[in-house]
BALOLUM-130589 format. One line per field, with one value per residue (C-alpha): residue number from 1; residue in three letters; x, y, z. Coordinates in Angstrom, 1 decimal, always signed. Example, Ala and Ser with C-alpha at 12.3 -4.5 7.8 and 13.67 -1.06 7.14 Angstrom:
<atoms>
k 1_2
r ala_ser
px +12.3_+13.7
py -4.5_-1.1
pz +7.8_+7.1
</atoms>
This chain:
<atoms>
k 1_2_3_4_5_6_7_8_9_10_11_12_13_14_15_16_17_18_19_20_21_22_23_24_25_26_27_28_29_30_31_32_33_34_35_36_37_38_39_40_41_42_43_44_45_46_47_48_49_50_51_52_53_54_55_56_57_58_59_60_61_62_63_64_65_66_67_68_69_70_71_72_73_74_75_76_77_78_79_80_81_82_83_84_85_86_87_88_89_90_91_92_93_94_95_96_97_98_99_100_101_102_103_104_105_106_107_108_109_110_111_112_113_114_115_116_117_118_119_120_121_122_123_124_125_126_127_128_129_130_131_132_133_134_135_136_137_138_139_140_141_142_143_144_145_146_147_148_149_150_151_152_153_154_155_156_157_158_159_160_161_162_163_164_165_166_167_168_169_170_171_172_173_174_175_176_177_178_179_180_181_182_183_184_185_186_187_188_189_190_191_192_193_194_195_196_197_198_199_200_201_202_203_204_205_206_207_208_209_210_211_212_213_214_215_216_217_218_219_220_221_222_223_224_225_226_227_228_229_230_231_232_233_234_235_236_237_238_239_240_241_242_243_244_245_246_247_248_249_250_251_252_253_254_255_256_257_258_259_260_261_262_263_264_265_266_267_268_269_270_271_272_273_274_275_276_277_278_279_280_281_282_283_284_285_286_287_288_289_290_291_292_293_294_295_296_297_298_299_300_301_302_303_304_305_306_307_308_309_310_311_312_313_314_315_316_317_318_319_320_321_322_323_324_325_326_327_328_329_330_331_332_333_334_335_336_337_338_339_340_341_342_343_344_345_346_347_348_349_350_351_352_353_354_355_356_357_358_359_360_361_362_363_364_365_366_367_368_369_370_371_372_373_374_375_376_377_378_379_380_381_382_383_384_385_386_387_388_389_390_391_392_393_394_395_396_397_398_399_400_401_402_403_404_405_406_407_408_409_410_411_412_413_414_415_416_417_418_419_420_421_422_423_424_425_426_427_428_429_430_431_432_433_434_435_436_437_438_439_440_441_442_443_444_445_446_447_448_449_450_451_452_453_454_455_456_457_458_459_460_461_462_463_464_465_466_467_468_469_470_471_472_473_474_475_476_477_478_479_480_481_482_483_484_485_486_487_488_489_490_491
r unk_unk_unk_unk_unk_unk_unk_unk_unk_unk_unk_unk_unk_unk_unk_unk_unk_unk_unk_unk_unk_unk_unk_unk_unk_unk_unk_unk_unk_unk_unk_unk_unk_unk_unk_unk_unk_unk_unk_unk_unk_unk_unk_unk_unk_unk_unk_unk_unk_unk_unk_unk_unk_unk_unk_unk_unk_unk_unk_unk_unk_unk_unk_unk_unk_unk_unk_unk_unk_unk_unk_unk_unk_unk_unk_unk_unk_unk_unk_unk_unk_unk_unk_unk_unk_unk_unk_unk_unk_unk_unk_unk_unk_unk_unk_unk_unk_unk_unk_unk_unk_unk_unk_unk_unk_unk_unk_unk_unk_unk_unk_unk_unk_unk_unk_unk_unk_unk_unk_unk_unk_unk_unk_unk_unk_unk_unk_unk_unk_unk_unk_unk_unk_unk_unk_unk_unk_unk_unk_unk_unk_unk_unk_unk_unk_unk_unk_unk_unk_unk_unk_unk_unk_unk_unk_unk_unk_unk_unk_unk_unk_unk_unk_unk_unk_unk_unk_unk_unk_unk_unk_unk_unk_unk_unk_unk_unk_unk_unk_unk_unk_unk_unk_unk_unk_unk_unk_unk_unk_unk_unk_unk_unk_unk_unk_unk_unk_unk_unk_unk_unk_unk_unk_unk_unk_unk_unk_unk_unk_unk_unk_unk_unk_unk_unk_unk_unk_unk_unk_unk_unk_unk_unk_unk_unk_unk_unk_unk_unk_unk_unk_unk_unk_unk_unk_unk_unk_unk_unk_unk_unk_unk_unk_unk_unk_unk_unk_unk_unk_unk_unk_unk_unk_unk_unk_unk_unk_unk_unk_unk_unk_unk_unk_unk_unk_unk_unk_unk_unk_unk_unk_unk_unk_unk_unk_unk_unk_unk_unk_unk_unk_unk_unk_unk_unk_unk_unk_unk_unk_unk_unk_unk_unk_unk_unk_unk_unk_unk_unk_unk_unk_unk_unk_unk_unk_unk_unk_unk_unk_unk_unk_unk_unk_unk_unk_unk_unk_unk_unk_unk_unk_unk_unk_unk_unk_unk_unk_unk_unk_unk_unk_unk_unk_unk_unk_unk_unk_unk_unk_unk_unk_unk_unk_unk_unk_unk_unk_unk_unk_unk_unk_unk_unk_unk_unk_unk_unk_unk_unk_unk_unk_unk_unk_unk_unk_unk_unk_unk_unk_unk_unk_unk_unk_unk_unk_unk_unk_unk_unk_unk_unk_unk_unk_unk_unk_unk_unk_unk_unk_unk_unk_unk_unk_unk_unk_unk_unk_unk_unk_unk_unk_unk_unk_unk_unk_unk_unk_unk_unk_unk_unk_unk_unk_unk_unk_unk_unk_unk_unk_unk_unk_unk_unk_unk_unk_unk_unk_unk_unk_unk_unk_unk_unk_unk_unk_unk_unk_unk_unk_unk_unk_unk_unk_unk_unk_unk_unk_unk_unk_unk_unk_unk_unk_unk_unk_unk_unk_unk_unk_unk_unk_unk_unk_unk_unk_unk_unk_unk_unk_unk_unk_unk_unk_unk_unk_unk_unk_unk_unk_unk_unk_unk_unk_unk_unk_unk_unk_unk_unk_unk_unk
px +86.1_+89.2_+91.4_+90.0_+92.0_+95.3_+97.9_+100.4_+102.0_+102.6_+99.0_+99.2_+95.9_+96.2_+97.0_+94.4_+95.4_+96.8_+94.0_+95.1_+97.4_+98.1_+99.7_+102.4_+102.6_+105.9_+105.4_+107.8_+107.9_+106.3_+107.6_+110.8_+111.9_+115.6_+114.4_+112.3_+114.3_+113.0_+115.3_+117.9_+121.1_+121.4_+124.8_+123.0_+120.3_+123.4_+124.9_+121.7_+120.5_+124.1_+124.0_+120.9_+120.7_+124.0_+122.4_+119.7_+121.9_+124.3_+121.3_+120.4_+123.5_+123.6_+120.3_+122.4_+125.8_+125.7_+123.6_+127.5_+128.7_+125.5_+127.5_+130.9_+129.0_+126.0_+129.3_+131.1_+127.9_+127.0_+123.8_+122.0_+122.2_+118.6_+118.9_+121.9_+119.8_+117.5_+120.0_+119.2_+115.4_+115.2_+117.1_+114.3_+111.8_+112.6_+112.2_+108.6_+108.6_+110.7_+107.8_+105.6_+108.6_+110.6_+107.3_+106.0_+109.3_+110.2_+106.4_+107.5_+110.7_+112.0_+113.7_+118.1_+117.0_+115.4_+118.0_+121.3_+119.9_+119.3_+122.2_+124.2_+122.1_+122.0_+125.7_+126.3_+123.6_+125.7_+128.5_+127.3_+126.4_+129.7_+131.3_+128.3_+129.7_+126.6_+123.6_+120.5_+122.9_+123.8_+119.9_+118.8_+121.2_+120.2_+116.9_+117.1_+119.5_+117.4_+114.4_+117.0_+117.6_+113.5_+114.2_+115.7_+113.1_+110.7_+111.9_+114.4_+111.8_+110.5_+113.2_+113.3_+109.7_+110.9_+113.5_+112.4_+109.4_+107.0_+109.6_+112.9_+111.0_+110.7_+114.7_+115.3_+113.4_+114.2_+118.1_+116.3_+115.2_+118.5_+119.7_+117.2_+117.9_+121.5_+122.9_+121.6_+122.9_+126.0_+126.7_+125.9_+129.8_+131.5_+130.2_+131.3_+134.8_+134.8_+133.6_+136.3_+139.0_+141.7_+139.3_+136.1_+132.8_+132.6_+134.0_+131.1_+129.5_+132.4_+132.4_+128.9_+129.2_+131.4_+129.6_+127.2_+128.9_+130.5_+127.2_+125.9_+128.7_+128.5_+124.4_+125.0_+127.5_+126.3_+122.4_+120.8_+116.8_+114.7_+111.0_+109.4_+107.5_+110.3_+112.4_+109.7_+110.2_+114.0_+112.8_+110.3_+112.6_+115.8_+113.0_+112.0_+115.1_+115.7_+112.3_+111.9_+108.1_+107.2_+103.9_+106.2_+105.8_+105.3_+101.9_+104.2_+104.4_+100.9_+100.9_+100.2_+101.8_+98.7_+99.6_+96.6_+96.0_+100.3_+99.2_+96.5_+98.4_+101.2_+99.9_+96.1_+95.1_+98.1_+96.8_+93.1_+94.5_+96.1_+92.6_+90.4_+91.8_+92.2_+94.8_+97.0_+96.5_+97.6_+100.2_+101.8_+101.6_+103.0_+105.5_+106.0_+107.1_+109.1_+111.3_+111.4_+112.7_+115.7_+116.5_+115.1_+118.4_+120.2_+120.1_+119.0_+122.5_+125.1_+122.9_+123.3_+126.8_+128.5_+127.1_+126.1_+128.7_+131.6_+132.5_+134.5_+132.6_+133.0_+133.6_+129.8_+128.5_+129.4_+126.8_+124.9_+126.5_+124.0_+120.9_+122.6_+123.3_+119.4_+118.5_+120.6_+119.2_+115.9_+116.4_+117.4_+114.5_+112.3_+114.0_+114.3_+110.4_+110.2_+110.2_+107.5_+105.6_+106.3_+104.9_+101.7_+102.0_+102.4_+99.1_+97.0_+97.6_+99.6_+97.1_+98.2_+96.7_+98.5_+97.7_+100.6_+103.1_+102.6_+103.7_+106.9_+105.2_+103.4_+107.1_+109.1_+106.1_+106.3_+110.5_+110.7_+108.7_+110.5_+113.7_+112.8_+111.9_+115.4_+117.0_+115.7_+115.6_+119.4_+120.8_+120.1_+122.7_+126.5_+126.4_+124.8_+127.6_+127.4_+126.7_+123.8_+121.6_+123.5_+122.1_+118.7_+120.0_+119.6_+116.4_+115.5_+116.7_+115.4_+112.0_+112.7_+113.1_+111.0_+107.7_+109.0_+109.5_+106.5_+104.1_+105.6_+105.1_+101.8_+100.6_+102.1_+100.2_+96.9_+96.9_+98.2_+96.2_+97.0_+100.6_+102.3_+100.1_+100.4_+104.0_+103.8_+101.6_+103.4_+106.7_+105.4_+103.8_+106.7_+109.4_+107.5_+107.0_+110.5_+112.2_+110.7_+112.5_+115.8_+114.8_+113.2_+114.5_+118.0_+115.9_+113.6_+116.3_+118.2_+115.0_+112.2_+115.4_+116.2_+114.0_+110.8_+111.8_+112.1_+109.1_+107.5_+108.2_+108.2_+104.1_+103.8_+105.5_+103.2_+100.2_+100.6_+101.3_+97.5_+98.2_+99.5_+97.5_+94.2_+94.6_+96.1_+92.6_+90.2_+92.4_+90.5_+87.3_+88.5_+89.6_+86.5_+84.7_+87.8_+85.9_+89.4_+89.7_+86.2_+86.1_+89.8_+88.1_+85.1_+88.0
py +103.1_+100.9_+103.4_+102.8_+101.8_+103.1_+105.6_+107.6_+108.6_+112.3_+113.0_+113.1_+112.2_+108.9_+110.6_+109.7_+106.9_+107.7_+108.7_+105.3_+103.1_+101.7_+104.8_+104.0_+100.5_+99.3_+96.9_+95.9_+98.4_+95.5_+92.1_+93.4_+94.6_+93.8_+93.4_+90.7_+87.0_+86.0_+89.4_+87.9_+87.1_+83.4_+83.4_+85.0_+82.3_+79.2_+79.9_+80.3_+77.1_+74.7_+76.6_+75.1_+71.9_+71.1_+72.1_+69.4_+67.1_+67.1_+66.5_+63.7_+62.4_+62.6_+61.1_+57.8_+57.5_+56.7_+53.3_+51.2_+52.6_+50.9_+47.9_+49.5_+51.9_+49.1_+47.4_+50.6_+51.1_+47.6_+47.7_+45.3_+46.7_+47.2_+50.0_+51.4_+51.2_+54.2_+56.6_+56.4_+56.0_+58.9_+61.5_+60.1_+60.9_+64.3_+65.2_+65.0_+67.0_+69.9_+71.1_+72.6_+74.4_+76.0_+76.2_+78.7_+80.4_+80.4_+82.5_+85.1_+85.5_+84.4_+81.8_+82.6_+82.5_+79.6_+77.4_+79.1_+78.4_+75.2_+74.0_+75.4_+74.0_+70.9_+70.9_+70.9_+68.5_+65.9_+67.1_+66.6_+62.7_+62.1_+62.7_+60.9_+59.5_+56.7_+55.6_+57.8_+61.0_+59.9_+58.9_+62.0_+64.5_+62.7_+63.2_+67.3_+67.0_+65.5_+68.4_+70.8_+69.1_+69.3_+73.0_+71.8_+69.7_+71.9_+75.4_+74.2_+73.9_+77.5_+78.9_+77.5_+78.3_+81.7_+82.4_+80.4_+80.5_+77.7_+77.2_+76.2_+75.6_+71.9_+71.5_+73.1_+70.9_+67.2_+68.6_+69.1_+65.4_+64.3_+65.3_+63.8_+60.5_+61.0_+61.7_+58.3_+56.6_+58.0_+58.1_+54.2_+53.3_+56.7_+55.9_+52.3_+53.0_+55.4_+53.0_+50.3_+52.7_+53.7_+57.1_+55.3_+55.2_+59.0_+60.6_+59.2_+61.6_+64.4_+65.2_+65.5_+68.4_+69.9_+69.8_+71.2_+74.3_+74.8_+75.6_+77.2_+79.5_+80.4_+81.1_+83.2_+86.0_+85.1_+83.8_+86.4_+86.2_+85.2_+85.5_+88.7_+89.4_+89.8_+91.5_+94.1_+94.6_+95.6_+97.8_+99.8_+100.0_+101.9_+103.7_+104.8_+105.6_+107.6_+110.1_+109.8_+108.5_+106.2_+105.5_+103.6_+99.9_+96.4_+94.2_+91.6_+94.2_+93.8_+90.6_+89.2_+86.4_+84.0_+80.7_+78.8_+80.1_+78.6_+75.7_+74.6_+75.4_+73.4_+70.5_+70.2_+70.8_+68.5_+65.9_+66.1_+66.6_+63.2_+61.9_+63.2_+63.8_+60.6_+62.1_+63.6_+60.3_+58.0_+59.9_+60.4_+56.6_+55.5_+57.9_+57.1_+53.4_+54.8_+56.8_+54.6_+51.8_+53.9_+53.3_+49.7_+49.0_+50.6_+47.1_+45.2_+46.0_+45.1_+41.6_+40.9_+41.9_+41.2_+37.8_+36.2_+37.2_+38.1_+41.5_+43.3_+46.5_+49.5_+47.3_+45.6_+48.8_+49.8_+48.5_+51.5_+53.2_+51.1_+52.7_+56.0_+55.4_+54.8_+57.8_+59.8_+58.2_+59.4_+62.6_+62.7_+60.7_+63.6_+66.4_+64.6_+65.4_+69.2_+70.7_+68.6_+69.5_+73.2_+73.3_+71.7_+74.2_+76.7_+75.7_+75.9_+79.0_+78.4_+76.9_+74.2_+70.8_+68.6_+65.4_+65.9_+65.9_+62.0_+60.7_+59.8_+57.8_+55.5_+54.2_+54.6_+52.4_+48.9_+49.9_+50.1_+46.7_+45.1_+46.0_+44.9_+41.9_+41.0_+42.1_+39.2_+36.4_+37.1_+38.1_+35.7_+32.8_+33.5_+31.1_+34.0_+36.6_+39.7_+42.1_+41.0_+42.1_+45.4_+45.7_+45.3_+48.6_+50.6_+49.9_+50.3_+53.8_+55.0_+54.1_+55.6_+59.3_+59.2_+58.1_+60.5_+63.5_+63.4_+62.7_+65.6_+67.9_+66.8_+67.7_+70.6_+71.7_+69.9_+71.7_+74.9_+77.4_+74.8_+73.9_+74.5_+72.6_+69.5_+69.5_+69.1_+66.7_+64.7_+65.1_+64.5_+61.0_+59.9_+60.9_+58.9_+55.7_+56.1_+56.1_+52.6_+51.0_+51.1_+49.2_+45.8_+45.7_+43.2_+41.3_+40.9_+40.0_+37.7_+35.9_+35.7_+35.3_+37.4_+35.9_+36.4_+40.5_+40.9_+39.0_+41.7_+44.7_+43.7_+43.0_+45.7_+47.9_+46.2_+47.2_+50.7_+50.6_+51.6_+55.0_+57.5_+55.6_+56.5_+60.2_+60.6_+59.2_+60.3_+63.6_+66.1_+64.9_+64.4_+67.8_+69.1_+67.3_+68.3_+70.3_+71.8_+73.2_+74.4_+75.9_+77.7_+79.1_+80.4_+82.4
pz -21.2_-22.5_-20.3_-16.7_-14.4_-16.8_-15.6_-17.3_-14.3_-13.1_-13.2_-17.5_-19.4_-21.6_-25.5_-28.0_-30.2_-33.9_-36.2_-38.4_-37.1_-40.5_-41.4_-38.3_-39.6_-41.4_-44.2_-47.3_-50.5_-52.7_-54.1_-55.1_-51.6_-51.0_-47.4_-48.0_-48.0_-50.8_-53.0_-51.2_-52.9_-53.6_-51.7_-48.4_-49.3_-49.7_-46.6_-44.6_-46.0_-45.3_-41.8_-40.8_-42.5_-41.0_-37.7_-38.9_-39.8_-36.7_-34.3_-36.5_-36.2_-32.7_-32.5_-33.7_-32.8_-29.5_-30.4_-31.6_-28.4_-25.8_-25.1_-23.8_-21.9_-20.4_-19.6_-17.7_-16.0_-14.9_-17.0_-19.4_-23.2_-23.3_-20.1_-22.0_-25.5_-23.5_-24.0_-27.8_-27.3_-24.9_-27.1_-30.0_-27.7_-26.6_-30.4_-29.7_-26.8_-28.0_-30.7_-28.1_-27.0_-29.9_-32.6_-31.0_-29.7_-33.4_-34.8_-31.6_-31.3_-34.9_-36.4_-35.3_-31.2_-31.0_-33.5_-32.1_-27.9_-28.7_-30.8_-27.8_-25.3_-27.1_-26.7_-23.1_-22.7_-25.0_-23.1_-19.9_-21.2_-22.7_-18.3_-16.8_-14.2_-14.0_-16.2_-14.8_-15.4_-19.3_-20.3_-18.6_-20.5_-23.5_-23.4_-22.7_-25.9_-27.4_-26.9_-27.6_-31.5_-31.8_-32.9_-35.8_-36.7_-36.0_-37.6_-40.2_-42.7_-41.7_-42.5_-45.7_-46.1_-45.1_-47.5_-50.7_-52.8_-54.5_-56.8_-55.2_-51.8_-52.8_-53.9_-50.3_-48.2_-50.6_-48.8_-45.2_-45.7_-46.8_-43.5_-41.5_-42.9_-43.6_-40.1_-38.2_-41.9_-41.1_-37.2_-37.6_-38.8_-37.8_-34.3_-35.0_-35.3_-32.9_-30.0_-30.8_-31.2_-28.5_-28.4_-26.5_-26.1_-24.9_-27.8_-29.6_-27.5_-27.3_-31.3_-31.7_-28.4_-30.3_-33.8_-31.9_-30.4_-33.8_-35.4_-33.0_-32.7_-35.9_-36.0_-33.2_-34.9_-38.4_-38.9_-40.3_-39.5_-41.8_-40.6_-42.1_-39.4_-37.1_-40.2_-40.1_-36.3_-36.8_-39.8_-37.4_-34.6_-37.1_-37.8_-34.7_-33.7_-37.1_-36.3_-32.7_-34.1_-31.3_-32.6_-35.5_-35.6_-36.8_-36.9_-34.9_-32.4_-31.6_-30.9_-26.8_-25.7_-25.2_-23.6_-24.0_-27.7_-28.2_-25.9_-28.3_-31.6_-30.6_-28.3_-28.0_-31.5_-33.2_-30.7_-31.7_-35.2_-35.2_-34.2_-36.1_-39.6_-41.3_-43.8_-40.7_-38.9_-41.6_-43.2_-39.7_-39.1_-42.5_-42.2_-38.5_-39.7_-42.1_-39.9_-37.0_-39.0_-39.6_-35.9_-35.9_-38.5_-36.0_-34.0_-37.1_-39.2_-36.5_-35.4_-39.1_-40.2_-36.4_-35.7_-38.8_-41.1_-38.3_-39.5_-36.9_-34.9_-37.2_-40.2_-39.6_-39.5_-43.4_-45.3_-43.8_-46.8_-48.9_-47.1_-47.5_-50.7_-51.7_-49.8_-51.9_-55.1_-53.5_-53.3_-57.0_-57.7_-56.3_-57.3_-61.3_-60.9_-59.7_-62.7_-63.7_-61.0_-60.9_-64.6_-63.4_-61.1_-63.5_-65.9_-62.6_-62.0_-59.0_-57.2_-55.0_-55.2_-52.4_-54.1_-57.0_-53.9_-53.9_-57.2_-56.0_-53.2_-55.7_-56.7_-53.5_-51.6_-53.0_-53.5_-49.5_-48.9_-51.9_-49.9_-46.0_-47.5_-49.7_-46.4_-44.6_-46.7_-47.9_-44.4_-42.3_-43.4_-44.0_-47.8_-49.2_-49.6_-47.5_-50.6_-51.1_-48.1_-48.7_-51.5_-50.4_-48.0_-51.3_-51.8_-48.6_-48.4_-51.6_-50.3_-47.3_-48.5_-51.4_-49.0_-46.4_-48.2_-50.6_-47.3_-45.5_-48.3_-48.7_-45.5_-45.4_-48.7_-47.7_-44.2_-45.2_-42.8_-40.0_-41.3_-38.0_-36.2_-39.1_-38.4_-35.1_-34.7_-37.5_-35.9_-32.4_-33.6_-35.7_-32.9_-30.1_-32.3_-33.4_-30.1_-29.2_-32.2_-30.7_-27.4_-29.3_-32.6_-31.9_-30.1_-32.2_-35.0_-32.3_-31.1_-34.3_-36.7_-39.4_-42.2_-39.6_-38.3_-41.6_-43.1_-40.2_-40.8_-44.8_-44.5_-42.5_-45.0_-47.4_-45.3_-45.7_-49.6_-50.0_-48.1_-50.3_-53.1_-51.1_-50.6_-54.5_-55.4_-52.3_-50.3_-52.3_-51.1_-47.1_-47.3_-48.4_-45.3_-42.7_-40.4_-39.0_-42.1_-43.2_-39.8_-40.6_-44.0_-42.0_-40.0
</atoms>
């Protein structure tokens, strides 16, 4: 019997279960339910989506702005510039940590907890860096805020997944990217000027706290949640109180807390994922490149613009506008193509097929090499003027976002019934190759030259041009051998 061992207390029988538990569970009233996020109003829908992009996009920006600032603190600290560079590579790093933490937090407990703690959290950890009183206590910090910004990595896009459908999910996301790249884009002259101004390394440290407890200020009184299961929760609870029907409730409600089932969602099967999947694997590693390189520049650009062409510190730091620039031209690269692609859409009969996520990639590809390449063979001598490697930023960018966003959306659709895990395992590859760009890459510049780093990392960008051209061609036929996902359909 399933009720040995059970008590009700004061000697009461257990009560025989509901003669259909269905009949006590809450659902929406169709596809036009008000409830559901998707009938929201687009203003509800705006605000949610600047609220947690900006949270995105603050992270990001924190990610970056302390790397202008290394030398006056390695100084203050008695430490060599590649110690103080840690502080950067850390916080990178702890961004592929935090997944296993706030993913699952996110599917139980929604999406407003787990983004509003950590923005806060996130916060005082920055806080905390920007008084250290010695090196071990700022790179430490750093790191914790940098597990704390992982929520936004990590359930950003399902919240966007949560509130839009096929058809403006795209749009939503291309503005998630822009964020992603935008903030280190960014933080690389405001944290310039900031570090040789009267204000100090700290502050570049201090705004971003207080970014930070801004946001998450406001998610806290007004974030609305946006996953339906835990919508449905809320629903069956005013209900409950309503009737006084305590048999009332959600499926959500059913669900145990199973650590080994989260710990292999999360950790073990994005790990095994990465491994085994050649799509997952190469995807993540092209994209990998792609994003760390953003923090590569972040040595690369002020080696360049400092000692070749003897800008001043904040001033060197400007012709990041270029890369941001490109990345903007990206996004309306991608989003010139969505209508395009939600008409294919539309002729399948809204059946997905992942490989018309890369089209953009077949352009952006040999865009990004073409760029790394003009960067250092016009950037490396002070008789050609300074424009001109700035230039090359544009290109750069553009291929930057227009690889990145296409790849991530790919996987996503290719690995639908295992998207969470996708995302993890992407994000937890890309983070950790990412955070060891900051520690080599001005040496690298300084000590190969700039034509060399940049003859690098330009083959290596030509390397992975095949990628996306590949799985365009051949994805529909590793999917169909993927035994993660023939064992998912079986399911």
């Amino acid at each position: 019997m399933w009720t040995k061992g059970l008590s009700m207390g004061s000697g009461k029988p257990i009560p025989p279960l509901p003669s259909d538990p269905e009949d006590y569970t809450v659902d929406f009233d169709g596809v036009d339910d008000p409830l559901h996020p998707y009938n929201w109003t687009i203003s509800t829908k705006l605000f949610i989506s600047v609220l947690v992009c900006s949270g995105t996009y603050i992270v990001a920006l924190t990610s970056a702005i302390f790397s202008p600032a290394v030398k006056n603190a390695s100084q203050e600290f008695g430490v060599s510039s590649e110690v103080g560079a840690l502080a950067t590579a850390l916080y990178v790093l702890g961004f592929a940590s935090g997944p296993v933490i706030w993913a699952p937090t996110s599917e139980l407990r929604g999406r407003k907890w787990p983004l509003t703690i950590a923005m806060l959290l996130g916060g005082t950890f920055t806080i905390a860096s920007a008084v250290a009183k010695d090196i071990q206590t700022l790179i430490i910090c750093r790191f914790f805020a940098g597990v704390c910004g992982a929520s936004q990595f990590t359930v950003v896009p399902g919240v966007l997944a949560d509130i839009y459908d096929n058809t403006y999910r795209g749009v939503a996301i291309s503005v998630y990217a822009l964020t992603v790249f935008g903030g280190p884009s960014t933080a690389s002259f405001t944290g310039g000027f900031i570090a040789s101004s009267t204000l100090g390394w700290r502050w570049t440290l201090y705004i971003p706290a207080f970014l930070s407890f801004a946001n998450g200020g406001i998610s806290l009184f007004f974030l609305r949640e946006t996953y339906a299961p835990c919508i449905l929760i809320e629903k069956a609870a005013k209900i409950r109180r309503k009737t006084h029907n305590w048999a009332i409730h959600a499926r959500h409600d059913r669900v145990e807390v199973n650590l080994r089932h989260l710990l292999d969602k999360y950790f073990t099967r994005p790990l095994k994922m990465l491994f085994t999947e050649p799509i997952i694997f190469l995807v993540s590693l092209y994209m990998s490149f792609i994003y760390g390189l953003v923090y590569c520049l972040l040595g690369a650009y002020p080696y360049v613009f400092e000692e070749i062409y003897g800008m001043a510190p904040g001033i060197s730091d400007l012709p990041f506008i270029g890369l941001l620039s490109g990345q903007v031209l990206a996004i309306c690269f991608v989003l010139s193509r969505h209508a395009a692609y939600v008409k294919k859409l539309e002729k399948n009969n809204n059946v997905l097929v992942p490989e018309w996520r890369l089209t953009p990639t077949l352009i952006g590809a040999p865009i990004f090499a073409i760029g790394i390449f003009w960067f250092g063979w016009t950037g490396f001598t002070p008789k050609i003027h300074w424009a001109v490697p700035t230039v090359a930023g544009i290109f750069i960018g553009f291929g930057n976002v227009s690889v990145f966003l296409p790849c991530f959306n790919y996987l996503v659709d290719a690995y639908l019934p295992l998207a969470a895990s996708a995302v993890a395992a992407n994000i937890i590859l890309r983070s950790s190759v990412a955070a060891g760009f900051p520690l080599f890459s001005r040496q690298m510049f300084e000590n190969m030259g700039v034509q060399w780093a940049g003859t690098l990392l330009g083959c290596l960008a030509v390397i992975m041009i095949p990628v996306p051209y590949t799985f365009r061609v051949y994805g529909p036929l590793l999917r169909k051998k993927s035994k993660l996902l023939e064992e998912q359909d079986k399911d």
